[in-house]
Backbone as a chain_set.jsonl record, in Angstrom:
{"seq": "XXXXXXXXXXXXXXXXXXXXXXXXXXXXXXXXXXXXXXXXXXXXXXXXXXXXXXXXXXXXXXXXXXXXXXXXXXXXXXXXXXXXXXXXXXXXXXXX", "coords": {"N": [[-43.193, -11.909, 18.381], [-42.648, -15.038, 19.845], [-44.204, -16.154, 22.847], [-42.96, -17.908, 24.592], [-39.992, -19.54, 25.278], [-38.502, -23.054, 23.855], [-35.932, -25.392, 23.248], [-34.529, -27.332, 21.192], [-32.97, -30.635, 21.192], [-29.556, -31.439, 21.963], [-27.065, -31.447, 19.323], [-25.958, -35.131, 18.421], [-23.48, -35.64, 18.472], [-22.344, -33.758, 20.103], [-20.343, -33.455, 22.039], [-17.668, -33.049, 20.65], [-15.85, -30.781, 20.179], [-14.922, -29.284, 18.21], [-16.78, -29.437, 16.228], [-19.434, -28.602, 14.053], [-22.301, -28.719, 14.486], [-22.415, -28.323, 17.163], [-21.391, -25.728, 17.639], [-23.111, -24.884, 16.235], [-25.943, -25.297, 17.566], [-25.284, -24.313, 20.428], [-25.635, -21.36, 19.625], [-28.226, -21.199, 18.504], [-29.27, -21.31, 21.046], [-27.887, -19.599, 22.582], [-29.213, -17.132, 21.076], [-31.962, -17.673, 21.36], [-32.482, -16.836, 24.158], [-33.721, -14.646, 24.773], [-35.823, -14.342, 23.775], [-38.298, -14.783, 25.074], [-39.96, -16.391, 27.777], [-38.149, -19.318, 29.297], [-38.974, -22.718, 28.101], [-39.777, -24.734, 30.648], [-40.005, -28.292, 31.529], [-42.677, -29.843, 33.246], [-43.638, -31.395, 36.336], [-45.52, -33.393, 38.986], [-44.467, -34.394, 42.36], [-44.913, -37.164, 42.853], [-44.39, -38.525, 40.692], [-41.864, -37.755, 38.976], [-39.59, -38.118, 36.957], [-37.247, -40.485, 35.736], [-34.284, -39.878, 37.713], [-31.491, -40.959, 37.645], [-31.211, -41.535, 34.866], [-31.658, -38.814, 33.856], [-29.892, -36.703, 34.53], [-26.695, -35.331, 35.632], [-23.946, -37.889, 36.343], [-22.155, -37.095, 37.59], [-19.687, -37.792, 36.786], [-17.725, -37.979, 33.69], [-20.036, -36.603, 32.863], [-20.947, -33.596, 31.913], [-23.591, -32.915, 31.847], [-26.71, -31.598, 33.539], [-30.127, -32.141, 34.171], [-33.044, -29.955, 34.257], [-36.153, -29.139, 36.051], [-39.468, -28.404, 36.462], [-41.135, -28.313, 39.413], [-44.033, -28.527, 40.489], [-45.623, -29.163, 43.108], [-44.33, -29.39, 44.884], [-42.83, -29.543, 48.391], [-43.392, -26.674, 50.295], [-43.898, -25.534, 48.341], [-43.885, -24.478, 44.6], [-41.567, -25.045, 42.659], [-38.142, -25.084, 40.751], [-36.268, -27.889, 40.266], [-32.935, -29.693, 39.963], [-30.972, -31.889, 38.719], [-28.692, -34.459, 40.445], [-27.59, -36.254, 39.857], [-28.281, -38.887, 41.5], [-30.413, -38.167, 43.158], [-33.382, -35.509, 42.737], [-32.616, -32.305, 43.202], [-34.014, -29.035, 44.955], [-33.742, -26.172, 43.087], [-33.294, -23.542, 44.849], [-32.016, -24.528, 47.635], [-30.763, -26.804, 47.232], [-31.801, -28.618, 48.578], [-33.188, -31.997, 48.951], [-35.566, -32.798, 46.827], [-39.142, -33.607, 47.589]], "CA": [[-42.295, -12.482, 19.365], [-43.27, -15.751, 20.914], [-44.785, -16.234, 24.236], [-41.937, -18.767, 25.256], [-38.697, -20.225, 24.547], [-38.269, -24.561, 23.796], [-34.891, -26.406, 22.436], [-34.66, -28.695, 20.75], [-31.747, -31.591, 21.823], [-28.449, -30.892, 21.074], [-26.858, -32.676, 18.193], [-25.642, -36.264, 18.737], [-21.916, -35.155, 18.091], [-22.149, -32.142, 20.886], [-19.194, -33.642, 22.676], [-16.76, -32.798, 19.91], [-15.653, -28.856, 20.316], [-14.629, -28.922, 16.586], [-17.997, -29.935, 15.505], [-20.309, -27.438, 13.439], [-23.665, -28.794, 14.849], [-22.296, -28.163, 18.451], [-21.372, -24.455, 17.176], [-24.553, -24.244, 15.332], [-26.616, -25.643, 19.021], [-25.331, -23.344, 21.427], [-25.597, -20.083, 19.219], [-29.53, -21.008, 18.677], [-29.528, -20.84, 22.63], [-27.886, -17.89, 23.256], [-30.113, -16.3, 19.986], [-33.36, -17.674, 21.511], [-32.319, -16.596, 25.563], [-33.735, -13.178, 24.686], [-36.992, -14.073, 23.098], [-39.528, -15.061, 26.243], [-39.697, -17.09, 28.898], [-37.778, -20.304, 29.197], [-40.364, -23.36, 28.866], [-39.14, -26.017, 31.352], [-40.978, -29.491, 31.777], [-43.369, -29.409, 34.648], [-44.285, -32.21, 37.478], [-45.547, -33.619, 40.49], [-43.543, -35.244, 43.629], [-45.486, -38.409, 42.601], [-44.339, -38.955, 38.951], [-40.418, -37.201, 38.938], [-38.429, -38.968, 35.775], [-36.14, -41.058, 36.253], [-33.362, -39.044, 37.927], [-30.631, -41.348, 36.804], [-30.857, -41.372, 33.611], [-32.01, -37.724, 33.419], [-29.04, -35.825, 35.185], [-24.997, -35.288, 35.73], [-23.629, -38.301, 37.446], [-20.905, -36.631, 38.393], [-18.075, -38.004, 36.119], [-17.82, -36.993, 32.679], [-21.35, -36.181, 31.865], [-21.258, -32.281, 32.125], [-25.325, -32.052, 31.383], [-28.233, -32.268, 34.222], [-32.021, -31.691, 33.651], [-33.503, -28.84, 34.848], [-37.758, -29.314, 35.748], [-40.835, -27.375, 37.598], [-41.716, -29.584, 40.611], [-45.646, -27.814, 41.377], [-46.423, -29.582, 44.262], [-42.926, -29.09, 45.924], [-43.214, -29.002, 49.448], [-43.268, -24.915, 50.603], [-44.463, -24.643, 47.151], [-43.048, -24.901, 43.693], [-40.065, -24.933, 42.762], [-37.466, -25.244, 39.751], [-35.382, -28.84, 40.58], [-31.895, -30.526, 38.913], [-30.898, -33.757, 38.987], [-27.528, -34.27, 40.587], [-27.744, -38.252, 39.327], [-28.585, -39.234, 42.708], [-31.521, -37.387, 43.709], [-33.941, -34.215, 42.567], [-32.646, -31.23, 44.514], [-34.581, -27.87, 44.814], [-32.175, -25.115, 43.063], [-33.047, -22.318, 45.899], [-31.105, -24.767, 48.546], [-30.153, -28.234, 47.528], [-32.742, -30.075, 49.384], [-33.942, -33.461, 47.825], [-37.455, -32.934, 46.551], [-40.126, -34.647, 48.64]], "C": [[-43.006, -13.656, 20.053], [-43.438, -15.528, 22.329], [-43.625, -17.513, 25.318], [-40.759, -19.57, 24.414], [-38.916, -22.017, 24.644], [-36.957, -24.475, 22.947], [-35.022, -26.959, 22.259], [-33.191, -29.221, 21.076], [-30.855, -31.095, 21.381], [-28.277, -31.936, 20.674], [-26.269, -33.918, 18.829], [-24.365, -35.982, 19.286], [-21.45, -34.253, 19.004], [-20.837, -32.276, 21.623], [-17.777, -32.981, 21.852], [-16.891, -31.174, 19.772], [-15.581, -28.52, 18.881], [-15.876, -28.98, 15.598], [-18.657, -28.803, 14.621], [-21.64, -27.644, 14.02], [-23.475, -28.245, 16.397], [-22.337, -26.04, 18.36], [-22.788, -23.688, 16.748], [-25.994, -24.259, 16.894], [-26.514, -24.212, 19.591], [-25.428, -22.059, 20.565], [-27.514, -20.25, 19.065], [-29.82, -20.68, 19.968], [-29.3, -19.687, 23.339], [-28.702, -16.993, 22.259], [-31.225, -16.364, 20.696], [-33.817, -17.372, 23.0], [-33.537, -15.424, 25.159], [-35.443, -13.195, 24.265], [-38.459, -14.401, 23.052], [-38.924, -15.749, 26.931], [-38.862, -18.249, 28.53], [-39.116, -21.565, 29.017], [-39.374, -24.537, 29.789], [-40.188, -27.162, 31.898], [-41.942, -29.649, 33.085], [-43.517, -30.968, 35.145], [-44.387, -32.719, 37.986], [-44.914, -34.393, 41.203], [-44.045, -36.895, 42.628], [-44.826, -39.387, 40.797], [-42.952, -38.143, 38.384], [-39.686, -38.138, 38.044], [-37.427, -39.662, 36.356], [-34.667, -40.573, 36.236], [-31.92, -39.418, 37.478], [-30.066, -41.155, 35.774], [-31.097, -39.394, 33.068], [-31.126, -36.445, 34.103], [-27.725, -36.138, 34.99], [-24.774, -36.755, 36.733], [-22.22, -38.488, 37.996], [-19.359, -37.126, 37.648], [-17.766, -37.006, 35.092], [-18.98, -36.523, 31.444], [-21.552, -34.632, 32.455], [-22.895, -31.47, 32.552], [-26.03, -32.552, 32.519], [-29.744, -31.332, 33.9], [-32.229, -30.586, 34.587], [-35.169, -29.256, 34.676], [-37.984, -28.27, 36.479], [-41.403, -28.604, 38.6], [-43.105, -28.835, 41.135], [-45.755, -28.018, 42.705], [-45.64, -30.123, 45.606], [-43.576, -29.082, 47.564], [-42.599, -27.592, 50.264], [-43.825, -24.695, 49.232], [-43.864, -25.113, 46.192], [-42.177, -24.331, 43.36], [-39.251, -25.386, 41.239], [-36.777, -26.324, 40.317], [-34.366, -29.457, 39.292], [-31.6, -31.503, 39.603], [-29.114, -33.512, 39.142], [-27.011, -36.114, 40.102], [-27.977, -39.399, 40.429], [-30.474, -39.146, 42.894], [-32.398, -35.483, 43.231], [-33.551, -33.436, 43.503], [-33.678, -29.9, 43.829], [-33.15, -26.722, 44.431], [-32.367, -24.334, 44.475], [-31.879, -23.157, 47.544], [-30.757, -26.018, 48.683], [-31.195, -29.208, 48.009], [-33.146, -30.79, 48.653], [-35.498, -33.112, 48.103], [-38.189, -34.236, 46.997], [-41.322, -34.385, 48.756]], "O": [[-43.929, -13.376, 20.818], [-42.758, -14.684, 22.913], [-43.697, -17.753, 26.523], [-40.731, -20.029, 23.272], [-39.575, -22.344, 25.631], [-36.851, -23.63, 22.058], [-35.75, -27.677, 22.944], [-32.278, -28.408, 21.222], [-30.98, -30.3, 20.449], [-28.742, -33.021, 21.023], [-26.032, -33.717, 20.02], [-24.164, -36.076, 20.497], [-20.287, -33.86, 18.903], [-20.209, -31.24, 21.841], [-16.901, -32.45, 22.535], [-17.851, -30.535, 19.343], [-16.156, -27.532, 18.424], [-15.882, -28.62, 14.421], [-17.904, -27.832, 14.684], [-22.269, -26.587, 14.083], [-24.471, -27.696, 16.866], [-23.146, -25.301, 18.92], [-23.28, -22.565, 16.859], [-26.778, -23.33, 17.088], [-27.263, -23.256, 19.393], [-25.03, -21.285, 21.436], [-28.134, -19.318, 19.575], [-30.623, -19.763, 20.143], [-29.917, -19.03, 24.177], [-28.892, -15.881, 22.751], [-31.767, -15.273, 20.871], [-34.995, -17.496, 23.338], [-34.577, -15.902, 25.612], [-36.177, -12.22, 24.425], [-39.337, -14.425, 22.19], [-37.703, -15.904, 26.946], [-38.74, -18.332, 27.308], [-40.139, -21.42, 29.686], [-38.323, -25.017, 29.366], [-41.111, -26.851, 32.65], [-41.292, -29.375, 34.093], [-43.506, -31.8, 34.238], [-43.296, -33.267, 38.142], [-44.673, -35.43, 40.583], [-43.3, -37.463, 41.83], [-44.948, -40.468, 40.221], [-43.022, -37.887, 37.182], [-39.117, -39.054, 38.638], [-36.856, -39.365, 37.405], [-33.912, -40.692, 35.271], [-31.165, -38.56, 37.021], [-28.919, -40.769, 35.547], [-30.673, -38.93, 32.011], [-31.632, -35.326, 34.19], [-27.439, -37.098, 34.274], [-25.366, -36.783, 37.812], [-21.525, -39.365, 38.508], [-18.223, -36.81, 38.0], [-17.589, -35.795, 35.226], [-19.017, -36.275, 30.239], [-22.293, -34.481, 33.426], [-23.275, -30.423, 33.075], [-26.086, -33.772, 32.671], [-30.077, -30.209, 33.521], [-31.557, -30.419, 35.605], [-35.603, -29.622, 33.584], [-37.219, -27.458, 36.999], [-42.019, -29.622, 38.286], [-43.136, -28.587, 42.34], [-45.979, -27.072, 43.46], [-45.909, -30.754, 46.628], [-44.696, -28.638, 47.816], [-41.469, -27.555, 50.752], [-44.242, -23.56, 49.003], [-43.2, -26.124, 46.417], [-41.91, -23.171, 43.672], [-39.939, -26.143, 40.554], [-36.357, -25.834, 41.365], [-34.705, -29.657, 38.125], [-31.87, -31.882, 40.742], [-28.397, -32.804, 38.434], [-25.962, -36.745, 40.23], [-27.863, -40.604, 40.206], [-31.386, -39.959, 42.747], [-31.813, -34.435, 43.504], [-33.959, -33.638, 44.647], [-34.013, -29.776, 42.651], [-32.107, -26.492, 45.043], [-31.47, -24.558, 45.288], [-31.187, -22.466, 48.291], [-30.466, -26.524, 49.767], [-31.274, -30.412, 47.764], [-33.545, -30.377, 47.564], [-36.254, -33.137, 49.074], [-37.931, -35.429, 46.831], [-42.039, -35.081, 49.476]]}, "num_chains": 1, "name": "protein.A"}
């Protein structure tokens, strides 16, 4: 059993419901939920991706990033990108 879960991208095409690669995507994800940890990208306040391009911005892009922020302030923390700004999942706040 591995020691952690990674995905790989979903297919180009994922938009299309009829697709087979979109079908074939999400069933590796719910297959590989089960079979360790999640890995999720890690790091610091100082060096945060460019949230733009790396989140929902709210129209009709369904998908935002999910990271590990370490050096969070209270501590670390899991953050998503709302296409604005990094929030902390436990309460919204913009990572700082």
């Amino acid at each position: 059993m591995p020691n952690r879960v990674q995905f790989n991208p979903p297919p180009t095409n994922l938009g299309k419901v009829d697709s087979r690669p979109w079908y074939d995507w999400f069933n590796t994800i719910f297959a590989r939920l089960g079979e360790g940890p999640l890995l999720v990208q890690g790091y610091v306040v100082a060096s945060l991706p460019d949230v733009a391009i790396n989140g929902n911005t709210g129209s009709t892009d369904p998908f935002s990033s999910l990271i590990f922020v370490s050096d969070e302030t209270g501590g670390a923390t899991l953050a998503f990108s709302d296409g604005t700004n990094w929030r902390r999942v436990q309460d919204r706040a913009i990572v700082a």
